[in-house]
Biopython code that builds the backbone (N, CA, C, O; Angstrom):
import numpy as np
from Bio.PDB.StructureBuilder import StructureBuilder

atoms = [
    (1, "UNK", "N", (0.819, -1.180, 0.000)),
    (1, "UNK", "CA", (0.000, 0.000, 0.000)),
    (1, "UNK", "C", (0.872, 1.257, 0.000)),
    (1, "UNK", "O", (0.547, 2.006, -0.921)),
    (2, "UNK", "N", (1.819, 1.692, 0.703)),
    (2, "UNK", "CA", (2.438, 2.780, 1.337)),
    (2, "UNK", "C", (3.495, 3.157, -0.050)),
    (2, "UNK", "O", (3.926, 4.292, -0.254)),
    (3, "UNK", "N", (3.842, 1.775, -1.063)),
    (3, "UNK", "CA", (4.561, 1.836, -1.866)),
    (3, "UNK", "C", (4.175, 2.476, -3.113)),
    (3, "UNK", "O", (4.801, 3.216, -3.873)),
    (4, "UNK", "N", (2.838, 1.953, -3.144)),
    (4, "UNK", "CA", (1.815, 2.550, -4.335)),
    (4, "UNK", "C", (1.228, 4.120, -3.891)),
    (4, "UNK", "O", (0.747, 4.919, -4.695)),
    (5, "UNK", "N", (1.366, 4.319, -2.635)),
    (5, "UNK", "CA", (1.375, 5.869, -2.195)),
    (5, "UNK", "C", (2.648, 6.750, -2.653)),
    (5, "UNK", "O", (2.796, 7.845, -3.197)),
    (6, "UNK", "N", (3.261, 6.013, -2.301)),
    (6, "UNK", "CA", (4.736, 6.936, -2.384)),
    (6, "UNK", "C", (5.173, 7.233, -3.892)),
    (6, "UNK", "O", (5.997, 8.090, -4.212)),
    (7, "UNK", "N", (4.503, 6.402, -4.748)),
    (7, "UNK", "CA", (5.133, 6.412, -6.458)),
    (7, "UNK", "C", (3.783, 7.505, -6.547)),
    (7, "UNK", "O", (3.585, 7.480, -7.762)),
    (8, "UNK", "N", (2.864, 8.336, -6.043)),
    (8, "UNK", "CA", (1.922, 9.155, -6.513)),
    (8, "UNK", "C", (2.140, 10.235, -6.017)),
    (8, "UNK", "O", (1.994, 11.289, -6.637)),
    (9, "UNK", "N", (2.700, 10.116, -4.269)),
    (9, "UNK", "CA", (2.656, 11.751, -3.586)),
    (9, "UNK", "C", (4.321, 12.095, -3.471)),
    (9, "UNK", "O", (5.080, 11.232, -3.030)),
    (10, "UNK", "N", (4.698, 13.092, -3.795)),
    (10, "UNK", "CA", (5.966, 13.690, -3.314)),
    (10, "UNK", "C", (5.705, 13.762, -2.008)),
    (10, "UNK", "O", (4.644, 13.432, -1.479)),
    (11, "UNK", "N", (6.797, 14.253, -1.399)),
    (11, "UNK", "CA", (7.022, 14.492, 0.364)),
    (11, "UNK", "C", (5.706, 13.698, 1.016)),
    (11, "UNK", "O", (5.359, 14.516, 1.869)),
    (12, "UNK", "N", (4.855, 12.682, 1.105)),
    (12, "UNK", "CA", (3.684, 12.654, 2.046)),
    (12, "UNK", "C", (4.407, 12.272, 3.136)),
    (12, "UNK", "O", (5.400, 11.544, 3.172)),
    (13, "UNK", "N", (3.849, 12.803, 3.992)),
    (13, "UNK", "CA", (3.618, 12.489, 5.512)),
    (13, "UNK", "C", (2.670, 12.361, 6.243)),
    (13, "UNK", "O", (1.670, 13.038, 6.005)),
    (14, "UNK", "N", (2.683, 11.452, 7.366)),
    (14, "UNK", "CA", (1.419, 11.397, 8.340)),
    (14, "UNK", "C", (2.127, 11.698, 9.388)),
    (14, "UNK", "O", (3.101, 10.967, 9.573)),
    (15, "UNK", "N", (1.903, 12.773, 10.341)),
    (15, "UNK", "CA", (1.855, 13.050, 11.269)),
    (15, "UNK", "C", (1.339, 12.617, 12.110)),
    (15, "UNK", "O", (0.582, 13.525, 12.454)),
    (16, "UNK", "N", (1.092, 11.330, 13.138)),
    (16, "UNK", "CA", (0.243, 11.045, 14.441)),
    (16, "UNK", "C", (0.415, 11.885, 15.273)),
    (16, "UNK", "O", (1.414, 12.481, 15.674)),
    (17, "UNK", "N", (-0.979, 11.917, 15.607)),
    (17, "UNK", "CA", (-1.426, 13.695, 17.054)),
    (17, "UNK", "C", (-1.958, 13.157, 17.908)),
    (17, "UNK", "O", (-2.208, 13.892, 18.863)),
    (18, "UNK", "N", (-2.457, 11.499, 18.063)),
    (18, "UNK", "CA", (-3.751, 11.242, 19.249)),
    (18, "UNK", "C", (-3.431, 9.758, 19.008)),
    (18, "UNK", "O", (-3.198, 9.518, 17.823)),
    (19, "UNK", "N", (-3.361, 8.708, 19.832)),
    (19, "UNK", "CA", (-3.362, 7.539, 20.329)),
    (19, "UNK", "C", (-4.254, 7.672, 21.309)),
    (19, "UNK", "O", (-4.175, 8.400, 22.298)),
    (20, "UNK", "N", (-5.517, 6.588, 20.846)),
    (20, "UNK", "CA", (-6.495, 5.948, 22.212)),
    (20, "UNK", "C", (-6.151, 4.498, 22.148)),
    (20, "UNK", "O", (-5.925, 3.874, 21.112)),
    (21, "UNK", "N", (-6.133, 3.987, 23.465)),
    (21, "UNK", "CA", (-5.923, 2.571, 23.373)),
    (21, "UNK", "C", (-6.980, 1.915, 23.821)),
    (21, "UNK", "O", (-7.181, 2.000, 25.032)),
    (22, "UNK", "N", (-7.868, 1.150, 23.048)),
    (22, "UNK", "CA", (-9.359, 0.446, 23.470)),
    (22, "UNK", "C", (-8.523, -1.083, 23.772)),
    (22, "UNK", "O", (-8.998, -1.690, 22.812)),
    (23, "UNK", "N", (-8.030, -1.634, 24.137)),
    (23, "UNK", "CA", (-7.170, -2.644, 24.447)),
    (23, "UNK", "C", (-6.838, -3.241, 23.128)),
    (23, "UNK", "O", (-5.680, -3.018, 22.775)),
    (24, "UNK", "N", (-7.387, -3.774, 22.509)),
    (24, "UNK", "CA", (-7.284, -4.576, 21.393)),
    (24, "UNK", "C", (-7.641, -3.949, 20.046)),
    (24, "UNK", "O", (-7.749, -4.551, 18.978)),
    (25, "UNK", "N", (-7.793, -2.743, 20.249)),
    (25, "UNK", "CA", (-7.782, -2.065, 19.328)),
    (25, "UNK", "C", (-7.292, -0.271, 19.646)),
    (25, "UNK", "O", (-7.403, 0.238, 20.762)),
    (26, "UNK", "N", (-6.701, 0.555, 18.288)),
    (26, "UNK", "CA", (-6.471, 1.532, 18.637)),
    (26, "UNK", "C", (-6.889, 2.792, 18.277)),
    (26, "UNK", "O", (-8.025, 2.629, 18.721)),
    (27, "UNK", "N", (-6.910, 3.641, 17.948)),
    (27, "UNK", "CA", (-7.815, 5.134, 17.514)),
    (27, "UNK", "C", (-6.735, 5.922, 17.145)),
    (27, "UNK", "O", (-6.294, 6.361, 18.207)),
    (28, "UNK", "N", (-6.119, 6.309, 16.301)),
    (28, "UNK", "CA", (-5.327, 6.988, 15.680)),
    (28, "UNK", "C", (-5.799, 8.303, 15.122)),
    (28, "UNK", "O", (-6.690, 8.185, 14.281)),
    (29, "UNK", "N", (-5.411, 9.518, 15.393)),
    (29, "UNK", "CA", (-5.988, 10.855, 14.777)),
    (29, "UNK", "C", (-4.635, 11.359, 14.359)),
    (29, "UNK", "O", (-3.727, 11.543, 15.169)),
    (30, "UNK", "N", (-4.510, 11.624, 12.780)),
    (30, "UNK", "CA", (-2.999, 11.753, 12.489)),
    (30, "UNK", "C", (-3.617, 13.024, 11.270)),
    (30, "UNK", "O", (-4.785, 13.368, 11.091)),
    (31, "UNK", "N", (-2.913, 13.302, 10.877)),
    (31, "UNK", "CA", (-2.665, 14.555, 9.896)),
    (31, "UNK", "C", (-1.961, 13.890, 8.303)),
    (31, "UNK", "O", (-0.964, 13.179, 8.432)),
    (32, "UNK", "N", (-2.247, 14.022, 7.536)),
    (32, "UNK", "CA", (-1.983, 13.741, 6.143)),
    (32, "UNK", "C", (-1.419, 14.920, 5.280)),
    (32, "UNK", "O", (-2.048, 15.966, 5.446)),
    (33, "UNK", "N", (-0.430, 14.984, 4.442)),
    (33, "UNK", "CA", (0.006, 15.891, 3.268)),
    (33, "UNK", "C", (1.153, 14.990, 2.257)),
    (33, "UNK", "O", (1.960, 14.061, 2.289)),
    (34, "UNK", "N", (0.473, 16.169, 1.245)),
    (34, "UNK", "CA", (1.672, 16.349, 0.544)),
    (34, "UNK", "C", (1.508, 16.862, -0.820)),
    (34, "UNK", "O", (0.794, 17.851, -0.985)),
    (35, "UNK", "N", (2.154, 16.237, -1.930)),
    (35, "UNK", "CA", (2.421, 16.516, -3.339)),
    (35, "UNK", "C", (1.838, 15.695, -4.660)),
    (35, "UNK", "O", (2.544, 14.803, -5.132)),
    (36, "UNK", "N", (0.720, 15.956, -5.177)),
    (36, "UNK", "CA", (1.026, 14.850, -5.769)),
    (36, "UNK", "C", (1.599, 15.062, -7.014)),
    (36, "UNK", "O", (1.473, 16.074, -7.703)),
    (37, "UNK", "N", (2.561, 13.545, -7.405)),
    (37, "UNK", "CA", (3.780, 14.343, -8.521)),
    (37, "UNK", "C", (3.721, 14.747, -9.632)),
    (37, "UNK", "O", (4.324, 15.666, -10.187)),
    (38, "UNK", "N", (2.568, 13.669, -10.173)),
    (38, "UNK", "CA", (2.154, 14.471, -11.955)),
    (38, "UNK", "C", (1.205, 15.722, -11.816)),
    (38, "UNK", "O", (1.095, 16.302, -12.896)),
    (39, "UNK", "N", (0.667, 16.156, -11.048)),
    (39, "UNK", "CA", (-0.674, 17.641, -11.322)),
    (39, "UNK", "C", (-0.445, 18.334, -10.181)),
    (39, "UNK", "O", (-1.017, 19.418, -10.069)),
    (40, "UNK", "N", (0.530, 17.814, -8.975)),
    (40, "UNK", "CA", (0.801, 19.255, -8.108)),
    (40, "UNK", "C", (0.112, 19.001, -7.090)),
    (40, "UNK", "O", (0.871, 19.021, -6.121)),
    (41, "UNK", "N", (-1.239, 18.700, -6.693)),
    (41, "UNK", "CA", (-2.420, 18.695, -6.357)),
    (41, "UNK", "C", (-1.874, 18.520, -4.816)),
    (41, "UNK", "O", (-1.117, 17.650, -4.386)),
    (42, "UNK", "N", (-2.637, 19.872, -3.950)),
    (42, "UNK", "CA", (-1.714, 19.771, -2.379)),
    (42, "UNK", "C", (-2.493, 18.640, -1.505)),
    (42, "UNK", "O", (-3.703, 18.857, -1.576)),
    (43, "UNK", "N", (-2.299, 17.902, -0.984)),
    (43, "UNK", "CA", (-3.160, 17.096, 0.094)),
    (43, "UNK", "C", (-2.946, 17.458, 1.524)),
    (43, "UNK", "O", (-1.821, 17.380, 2.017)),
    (44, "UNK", "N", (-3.867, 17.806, 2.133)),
    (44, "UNK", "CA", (-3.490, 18.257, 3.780)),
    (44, "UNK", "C", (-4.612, 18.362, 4.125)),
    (44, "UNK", "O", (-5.381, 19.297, 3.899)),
    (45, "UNK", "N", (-4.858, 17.076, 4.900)),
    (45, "UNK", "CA", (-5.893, 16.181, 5.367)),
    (45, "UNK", "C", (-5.881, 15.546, 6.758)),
    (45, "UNK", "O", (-4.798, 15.101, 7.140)),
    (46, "UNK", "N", (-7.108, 15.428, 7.695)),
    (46, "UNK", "CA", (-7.313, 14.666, 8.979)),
    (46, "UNK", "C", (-7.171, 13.325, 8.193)),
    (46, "UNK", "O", (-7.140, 13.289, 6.963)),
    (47, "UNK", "N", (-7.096, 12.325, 8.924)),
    (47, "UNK", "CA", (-7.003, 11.221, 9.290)),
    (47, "UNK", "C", (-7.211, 10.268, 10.616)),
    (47, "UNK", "O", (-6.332, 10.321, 11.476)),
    (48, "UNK", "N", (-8.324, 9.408, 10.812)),
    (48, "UNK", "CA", (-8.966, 8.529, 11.910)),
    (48, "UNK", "C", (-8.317, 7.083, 10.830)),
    (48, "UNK", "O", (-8.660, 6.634, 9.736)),
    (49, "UNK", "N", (-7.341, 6.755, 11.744)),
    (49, "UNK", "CA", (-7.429, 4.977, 11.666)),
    (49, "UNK", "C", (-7.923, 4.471, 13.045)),
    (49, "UNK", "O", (-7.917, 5.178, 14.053)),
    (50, "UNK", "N", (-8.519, 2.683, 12.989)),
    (50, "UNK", "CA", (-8.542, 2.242, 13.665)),
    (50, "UNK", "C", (-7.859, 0.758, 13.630)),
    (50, "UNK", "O", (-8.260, -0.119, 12.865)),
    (51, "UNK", "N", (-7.012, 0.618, 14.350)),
    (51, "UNK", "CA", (-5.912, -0.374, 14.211)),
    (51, "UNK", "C", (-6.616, -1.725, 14.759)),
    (51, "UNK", "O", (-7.359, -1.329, 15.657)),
    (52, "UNK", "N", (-6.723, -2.950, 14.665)),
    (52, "UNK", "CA", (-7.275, -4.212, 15.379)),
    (52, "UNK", "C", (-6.214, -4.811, 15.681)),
    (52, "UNK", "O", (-5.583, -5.173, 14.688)),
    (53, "UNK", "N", (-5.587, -5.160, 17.019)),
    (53, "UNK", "CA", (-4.508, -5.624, 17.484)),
    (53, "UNK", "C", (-4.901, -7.723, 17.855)),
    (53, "UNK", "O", (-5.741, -8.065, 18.687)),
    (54, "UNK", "N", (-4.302, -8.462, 17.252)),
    (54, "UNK", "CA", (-4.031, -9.917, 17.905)),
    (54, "UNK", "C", (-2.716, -10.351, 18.218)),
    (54, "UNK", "O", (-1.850, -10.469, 17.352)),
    (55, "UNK", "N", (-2.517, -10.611, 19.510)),
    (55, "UNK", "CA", (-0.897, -10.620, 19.641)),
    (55, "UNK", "C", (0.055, -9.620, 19.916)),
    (55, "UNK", "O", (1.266, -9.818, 20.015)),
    (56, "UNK", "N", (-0.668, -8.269, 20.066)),
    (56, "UNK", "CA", (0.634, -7.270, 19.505)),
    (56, "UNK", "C", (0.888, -6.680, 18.544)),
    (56, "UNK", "O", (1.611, -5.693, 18.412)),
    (57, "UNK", "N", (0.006, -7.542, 17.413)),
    (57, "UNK", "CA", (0.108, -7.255, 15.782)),
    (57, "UNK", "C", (-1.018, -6.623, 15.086)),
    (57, "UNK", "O", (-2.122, -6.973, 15.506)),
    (58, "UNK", "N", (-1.006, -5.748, 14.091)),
    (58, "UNK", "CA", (-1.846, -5.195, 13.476)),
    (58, "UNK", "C", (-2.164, -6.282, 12.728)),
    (58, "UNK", "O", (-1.364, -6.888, 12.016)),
    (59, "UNK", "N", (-3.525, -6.593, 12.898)),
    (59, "UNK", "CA", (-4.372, -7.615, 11.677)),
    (59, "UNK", "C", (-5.220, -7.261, 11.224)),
    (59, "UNK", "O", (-5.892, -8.115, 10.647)),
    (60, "UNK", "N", (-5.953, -5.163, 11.178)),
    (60, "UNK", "CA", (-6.840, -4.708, 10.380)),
    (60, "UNK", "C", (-6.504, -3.072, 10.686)),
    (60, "UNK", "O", (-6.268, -2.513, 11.757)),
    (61, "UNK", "N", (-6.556, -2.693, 9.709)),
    (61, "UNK", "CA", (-6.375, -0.981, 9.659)),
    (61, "UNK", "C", (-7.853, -0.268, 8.831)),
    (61, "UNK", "O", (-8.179, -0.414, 7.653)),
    (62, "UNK", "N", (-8.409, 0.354, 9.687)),
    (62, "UNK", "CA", (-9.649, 0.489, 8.933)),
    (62, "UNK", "C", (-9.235, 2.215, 8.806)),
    (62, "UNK", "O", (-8.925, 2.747, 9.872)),
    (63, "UNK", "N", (-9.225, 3.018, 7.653)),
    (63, "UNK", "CA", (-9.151, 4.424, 7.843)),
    (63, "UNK", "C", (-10.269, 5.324, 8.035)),
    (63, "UNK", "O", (-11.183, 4.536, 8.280)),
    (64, "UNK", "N", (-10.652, 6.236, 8.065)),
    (64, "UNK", "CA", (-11.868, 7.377, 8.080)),
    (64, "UNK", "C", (-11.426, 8.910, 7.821)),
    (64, "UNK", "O", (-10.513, 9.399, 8.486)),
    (65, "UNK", "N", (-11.935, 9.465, 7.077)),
    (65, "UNK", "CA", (-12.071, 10.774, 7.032)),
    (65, "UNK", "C", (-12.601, 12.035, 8.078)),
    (65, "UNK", "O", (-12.473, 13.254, 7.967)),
    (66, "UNK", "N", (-13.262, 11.188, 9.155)),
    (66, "UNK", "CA", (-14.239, 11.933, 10.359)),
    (66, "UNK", "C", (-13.891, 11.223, 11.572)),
    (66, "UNK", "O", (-13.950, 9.995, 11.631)),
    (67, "UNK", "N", (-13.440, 12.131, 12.781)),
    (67, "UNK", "CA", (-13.134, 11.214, 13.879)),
    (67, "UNK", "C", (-14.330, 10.799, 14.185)),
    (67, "UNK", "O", (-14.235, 9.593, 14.413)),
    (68, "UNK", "N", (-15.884, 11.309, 14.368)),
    (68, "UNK", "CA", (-17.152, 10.627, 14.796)),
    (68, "UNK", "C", (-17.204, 8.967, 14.019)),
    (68, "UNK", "O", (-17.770, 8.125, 14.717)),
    (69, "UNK", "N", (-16.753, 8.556, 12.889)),
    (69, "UNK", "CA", (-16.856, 7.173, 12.148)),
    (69, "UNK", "C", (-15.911, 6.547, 12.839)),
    (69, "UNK", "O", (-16.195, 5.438, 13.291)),
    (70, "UNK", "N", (-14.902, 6.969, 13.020)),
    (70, "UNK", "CA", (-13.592, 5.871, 13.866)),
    (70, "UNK", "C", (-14.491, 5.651, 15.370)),
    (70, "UNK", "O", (-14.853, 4.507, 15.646)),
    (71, "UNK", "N", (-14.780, 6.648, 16.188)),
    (71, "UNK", "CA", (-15.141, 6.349, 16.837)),
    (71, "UNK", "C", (-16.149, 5.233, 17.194)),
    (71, "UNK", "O", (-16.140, 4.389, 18.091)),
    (72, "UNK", "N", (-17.317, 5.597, 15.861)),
    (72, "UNK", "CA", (-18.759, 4.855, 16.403)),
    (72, "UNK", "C", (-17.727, 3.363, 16.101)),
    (72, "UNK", "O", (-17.712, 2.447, 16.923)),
    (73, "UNK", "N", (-16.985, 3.326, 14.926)),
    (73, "UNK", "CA", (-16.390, 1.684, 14.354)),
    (73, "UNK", "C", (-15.850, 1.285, 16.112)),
    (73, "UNK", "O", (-15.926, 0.146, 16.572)),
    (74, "UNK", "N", (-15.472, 2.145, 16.666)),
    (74, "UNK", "CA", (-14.746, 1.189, 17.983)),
    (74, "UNK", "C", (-16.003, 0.802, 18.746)),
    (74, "UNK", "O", (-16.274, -0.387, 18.913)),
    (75, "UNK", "N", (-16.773, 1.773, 19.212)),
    (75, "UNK", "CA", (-18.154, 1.391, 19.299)),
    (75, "UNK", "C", (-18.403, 0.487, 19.199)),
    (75, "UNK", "O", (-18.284, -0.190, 20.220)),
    (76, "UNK", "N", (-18.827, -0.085, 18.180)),
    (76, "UNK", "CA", (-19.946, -1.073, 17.522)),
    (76, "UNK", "C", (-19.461, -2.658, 17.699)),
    (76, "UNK", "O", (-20.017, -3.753, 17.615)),
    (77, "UNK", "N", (-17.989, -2.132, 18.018)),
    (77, "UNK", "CA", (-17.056, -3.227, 17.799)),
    (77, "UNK", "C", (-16.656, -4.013, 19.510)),
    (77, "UNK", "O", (-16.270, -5.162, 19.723)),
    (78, "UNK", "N", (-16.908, -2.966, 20.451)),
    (78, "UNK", "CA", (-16.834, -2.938, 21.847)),
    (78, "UNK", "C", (-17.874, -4.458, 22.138)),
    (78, "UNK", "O", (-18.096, -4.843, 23.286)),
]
sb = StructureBuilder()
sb.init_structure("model")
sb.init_model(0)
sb.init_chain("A")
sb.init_seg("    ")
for serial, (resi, resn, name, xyz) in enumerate(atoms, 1):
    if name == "N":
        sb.init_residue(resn, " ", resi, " ")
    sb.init_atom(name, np.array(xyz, "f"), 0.0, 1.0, " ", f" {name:<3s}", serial, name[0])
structure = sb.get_structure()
């Protein structure tokens, strides 16, 4: 995934700003930018992941555009 990002955006970065830890799962509020390389086009964007932990290990990354959707997903999932 991150590879097929990187051949589209110049400089992107995610910035993480917020870690919640629901035990087995996590709430991520991070910041998004950058370049993209053929049309310029600026990206600078929120970002809600929610991480599903087994073991220690990430075994689902769900993203969102709105922290209220990450949230209700931990929700629903509780």
């Amino acid at each position: 995934m991150w590879e097929g990002l990187l051949e589209v955006w110049d400089d992107l970065s995610l910035r993480p700003e917020e870690v919640i830890d629901f035990g087995d799962r996590l709430l991520i509020t991070a910041h998004v930018t950058g370049h993209a390389r053929q049309s310029g086009i600026v990206l600078d964007m929120p970002l809600f992941q929610v991480l599903t932990l087994h073991r220690g290990l990430i075994v689902r990354q769900k993203d969102f555009g709105e922290r209220d959707s990450a949230f209700a997903t931990v929700a629903l999932t509780e």
